[in-house]
C-alpha positions as CSV (number, residue, x, y, z in Angstrom):
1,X,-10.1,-154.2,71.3
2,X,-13.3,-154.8,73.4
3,X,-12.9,-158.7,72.7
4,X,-9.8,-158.9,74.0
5,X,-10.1,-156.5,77.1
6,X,-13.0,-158.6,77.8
7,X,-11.1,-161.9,77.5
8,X,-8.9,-160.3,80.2
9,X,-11.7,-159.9,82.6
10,X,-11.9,-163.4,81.8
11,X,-14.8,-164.3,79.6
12,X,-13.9,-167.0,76.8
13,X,-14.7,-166.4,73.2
14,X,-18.3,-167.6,73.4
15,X,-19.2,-165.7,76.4
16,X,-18.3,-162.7,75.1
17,X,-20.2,-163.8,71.6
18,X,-23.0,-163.7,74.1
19,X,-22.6,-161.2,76.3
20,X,-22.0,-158.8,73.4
21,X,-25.4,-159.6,71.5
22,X,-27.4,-159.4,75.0
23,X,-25.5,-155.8,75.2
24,X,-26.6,-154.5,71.7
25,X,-30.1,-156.4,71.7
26,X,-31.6,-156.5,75.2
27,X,-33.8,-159.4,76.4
28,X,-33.1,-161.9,74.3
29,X,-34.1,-166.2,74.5
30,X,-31.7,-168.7,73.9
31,X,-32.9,-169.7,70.5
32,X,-32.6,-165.9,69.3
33,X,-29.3,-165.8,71.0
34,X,-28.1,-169.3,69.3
35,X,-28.8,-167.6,66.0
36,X,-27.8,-164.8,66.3
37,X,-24.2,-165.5,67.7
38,X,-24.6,-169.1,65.8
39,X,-23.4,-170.8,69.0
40,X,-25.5,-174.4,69.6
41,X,-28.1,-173.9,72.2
42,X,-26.6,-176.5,74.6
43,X,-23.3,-174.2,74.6
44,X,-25.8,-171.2,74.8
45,X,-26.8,-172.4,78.1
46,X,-23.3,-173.1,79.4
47,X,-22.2,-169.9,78.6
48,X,-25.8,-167.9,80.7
49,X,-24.8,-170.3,83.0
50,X,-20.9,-168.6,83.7
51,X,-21.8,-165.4,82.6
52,X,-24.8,-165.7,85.7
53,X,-21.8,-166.5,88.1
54,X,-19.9,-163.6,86.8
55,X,-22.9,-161.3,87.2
56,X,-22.9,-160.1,83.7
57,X,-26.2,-161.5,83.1
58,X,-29.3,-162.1,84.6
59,X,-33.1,-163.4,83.5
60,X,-36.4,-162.8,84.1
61,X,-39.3,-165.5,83.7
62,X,-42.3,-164.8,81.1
63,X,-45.2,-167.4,80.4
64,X,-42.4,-170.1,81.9
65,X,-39.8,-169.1,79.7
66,X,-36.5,-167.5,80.3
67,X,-35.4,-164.2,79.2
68,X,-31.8,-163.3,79.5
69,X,-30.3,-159.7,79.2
70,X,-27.0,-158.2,80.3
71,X,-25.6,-156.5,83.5
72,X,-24.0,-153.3,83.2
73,X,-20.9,-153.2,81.9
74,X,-19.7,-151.9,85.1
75,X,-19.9,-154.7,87.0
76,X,-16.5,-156.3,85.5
77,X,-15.5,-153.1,87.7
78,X,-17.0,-154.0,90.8
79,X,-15.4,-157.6,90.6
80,X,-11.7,-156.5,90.0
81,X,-12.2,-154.5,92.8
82,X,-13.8,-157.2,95.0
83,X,-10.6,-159.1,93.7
84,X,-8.4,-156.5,94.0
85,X,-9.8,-156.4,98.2
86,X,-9.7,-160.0,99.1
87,X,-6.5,-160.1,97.5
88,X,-4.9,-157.0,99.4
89,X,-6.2,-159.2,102.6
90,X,-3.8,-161.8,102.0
91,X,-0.5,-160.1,100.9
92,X,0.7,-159.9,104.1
93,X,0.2,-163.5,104.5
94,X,2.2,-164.1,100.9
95,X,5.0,-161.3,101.4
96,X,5.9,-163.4,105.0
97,X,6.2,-166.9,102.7
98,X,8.7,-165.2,100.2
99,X,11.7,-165.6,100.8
100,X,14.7,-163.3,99.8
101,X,18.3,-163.6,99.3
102,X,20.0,-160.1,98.6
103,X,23.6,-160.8,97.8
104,X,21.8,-163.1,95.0
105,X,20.3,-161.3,91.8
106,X,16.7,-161.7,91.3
107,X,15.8,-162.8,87.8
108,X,12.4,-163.2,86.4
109,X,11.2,-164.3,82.6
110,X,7.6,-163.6,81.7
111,X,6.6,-164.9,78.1
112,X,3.6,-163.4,76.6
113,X,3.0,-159.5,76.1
114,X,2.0,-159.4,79.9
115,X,5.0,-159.5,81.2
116,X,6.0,-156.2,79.3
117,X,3.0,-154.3,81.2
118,X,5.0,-156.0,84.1
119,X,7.8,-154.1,83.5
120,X,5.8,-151.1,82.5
121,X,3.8,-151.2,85.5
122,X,6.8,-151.5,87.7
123,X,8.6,-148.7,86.0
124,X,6.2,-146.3,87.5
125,X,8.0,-147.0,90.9
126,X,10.5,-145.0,90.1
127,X,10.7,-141.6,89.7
128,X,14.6,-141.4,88.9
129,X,15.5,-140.9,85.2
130,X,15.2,-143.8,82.6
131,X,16.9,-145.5,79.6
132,X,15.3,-147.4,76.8
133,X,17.8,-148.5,74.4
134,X,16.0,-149.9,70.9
135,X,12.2,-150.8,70.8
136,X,9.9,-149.5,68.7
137,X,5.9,-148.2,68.3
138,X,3.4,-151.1,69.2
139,X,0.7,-152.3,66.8
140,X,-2.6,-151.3,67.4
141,X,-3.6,-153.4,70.4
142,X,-1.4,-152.5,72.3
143,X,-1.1,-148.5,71.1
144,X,-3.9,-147.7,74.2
145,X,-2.1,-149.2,76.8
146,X,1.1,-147.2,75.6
147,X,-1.2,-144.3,75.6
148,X,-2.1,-144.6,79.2
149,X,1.2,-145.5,80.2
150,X,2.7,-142.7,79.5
151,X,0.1,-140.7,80.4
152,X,0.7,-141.7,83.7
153,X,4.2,-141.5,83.6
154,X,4.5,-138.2,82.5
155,X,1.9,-137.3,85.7
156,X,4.7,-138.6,88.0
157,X,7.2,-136.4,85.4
158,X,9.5,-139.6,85.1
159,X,12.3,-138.7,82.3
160,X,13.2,-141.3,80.0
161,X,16.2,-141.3,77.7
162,X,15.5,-143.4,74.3
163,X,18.3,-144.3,71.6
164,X,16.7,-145.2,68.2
165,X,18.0,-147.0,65.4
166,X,18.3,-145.4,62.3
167,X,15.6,-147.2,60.4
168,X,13.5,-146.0,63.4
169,X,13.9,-142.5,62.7
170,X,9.8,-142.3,62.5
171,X,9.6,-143.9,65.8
172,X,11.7,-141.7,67.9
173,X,10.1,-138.5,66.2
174,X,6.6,-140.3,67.6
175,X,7.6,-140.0,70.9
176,X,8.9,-136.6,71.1
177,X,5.7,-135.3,69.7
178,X,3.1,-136.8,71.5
179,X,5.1,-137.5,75.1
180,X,6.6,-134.8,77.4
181,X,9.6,-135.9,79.2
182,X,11.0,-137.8,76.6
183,X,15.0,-137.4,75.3
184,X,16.2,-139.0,72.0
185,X,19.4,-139.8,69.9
186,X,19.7,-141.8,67.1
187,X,22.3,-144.5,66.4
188,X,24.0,-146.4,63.4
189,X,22.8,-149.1,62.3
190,X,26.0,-151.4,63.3
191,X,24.6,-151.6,66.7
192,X,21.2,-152.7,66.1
193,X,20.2,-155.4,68.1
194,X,17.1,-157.7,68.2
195,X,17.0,-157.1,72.0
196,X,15.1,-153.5,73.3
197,X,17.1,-152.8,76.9
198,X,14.9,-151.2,79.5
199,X,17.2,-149.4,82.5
200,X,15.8,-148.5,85.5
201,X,16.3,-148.3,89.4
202,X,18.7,-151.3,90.2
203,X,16.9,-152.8,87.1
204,X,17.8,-153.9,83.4
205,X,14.5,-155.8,81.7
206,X,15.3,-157.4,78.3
207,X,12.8,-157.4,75.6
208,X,13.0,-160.1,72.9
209,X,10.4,-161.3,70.2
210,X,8.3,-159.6,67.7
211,X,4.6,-160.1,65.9
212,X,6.7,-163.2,64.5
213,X,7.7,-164.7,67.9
214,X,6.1,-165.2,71.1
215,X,7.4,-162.0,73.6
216,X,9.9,-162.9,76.1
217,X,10.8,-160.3,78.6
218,X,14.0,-161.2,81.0
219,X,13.5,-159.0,84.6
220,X,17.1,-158.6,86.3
221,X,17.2,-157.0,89.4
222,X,21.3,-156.1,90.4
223,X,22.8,-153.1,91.0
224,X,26.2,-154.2,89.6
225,X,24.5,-154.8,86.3
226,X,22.5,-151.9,86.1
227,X,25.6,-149.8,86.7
228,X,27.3,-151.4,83.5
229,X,24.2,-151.2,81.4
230,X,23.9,-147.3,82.4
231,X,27.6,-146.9,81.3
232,X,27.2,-148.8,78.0
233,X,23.9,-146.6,76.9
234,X,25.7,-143.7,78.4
235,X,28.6,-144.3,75.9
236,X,25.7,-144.8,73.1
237,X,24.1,-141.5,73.7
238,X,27.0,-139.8,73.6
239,X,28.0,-140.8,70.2
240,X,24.4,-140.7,69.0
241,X,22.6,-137.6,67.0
242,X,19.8,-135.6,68.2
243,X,16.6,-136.3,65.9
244,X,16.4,-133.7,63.3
């Protein structure tokens, strides 16, 4: 969890190797940092040297030699949020380049598991009632960010609808007993489909993949779609059973 939370602040595997040991030892050298992470010393200084520019390290100089300890973790804080400012300084400038088209349907594919925080993130947008129609509980990793998620959406007391399988009987009792604001049926097994259908706003996001396959998540934004997707779950729920 910390590795990979890290690697989204942007460190690389060594770095964090690095950064990790100067966190649980203190001031360290590079020769008891090269054995201790058993990284080479030449790659030792390559990653101070990034780590310096990220802020998460720093050094101090005794009997002309160089002693290297770690920033507070807070600082990856401080530079999404320097990030997060000079970025909101030019969103004007990028909302002005992008051009739209609205009797076209907007259409986006995000591969990877980011692109289903996409969708999650942009969920939270809308405070109107929601459909989920398959899916299932995340592994671990990504178990927190669920966590959070709807954490947050039940503070904005957005209502989701969810239609289960019935191998996914566990599942669906899961939500209902640790979210609020969460409906569920369960369906036969003749509709089961390797596809989880998100339904939202003038949305409908696809989910495809599994731990097996790469993630692909399909964003479609069209009212005329969304309508027939709302009419095809609606037709699901109502021939679906409450969860006993």
């Amino acid at each position: 969890m910390i590795e990979s939370v890290l690697r989204e602040m942007g460190l690389s595997g060594n770095e964090i190797r690095v950064y990790l040991m100067l966190l649980e030892n203190g001031l360290s050298g590079v020769g008891n940092i090269s054995s201790k992470t058993k990284i080479h010393r030449r790659n030792v200084y390559d990653c101070l040297d990034m780590l310096r520019e990220k802020g998460a390290v720093s050094y101090t100089v005794k009997n002309g030699r160089k002693f290297y300890e770690a920033s507070d973790p807070k600082i990856f804080i401080k530079n999404i949020d320097e990030k997060k400012e000079r970025f909101n300084e030019i969103l004007p400038q990028l909302m002005a380049k992008q051009k739209r088209n609205d009797s076209v349907e907007d259409v986006r594919v995000y591969t990877g598991v980011k692109g289903r925080k996409i969708v999650f993130e942009d969920k939270l947008n809308y405070p109107e009632e929601q459909y989920v129609l398959g899916g299932h509980i995340p592994n671990t990793t990504r178990l927190d960010y669920l966590n959070n998620y709807h954490l947050r959406r039940c503070m904005k007391k957005i209502n989701v609808k969810k239609i289960f399988h019935e191998n996914k009987v566990e599942d669906a009792k899961f939500y209902l007993s640790n979210f609020e604001f969460v409906e569920a049926r369960i369906i036969s097994q003749i509709f089961s489909s390797p596809i989880a259908i998100n339904i939202y706003g003038n949305k409908v996001a696809l989910f495809m993949g599994s731990g097996k396959t790469e993630a692909l998540t399909v964003l479609i934004e069209d009212d005329g779609l969304n309508k027939d997707f709302r009419n095809y779950f609606n037709m699901l729920w109502d021939i679906g059973r409450k969860v006993d």
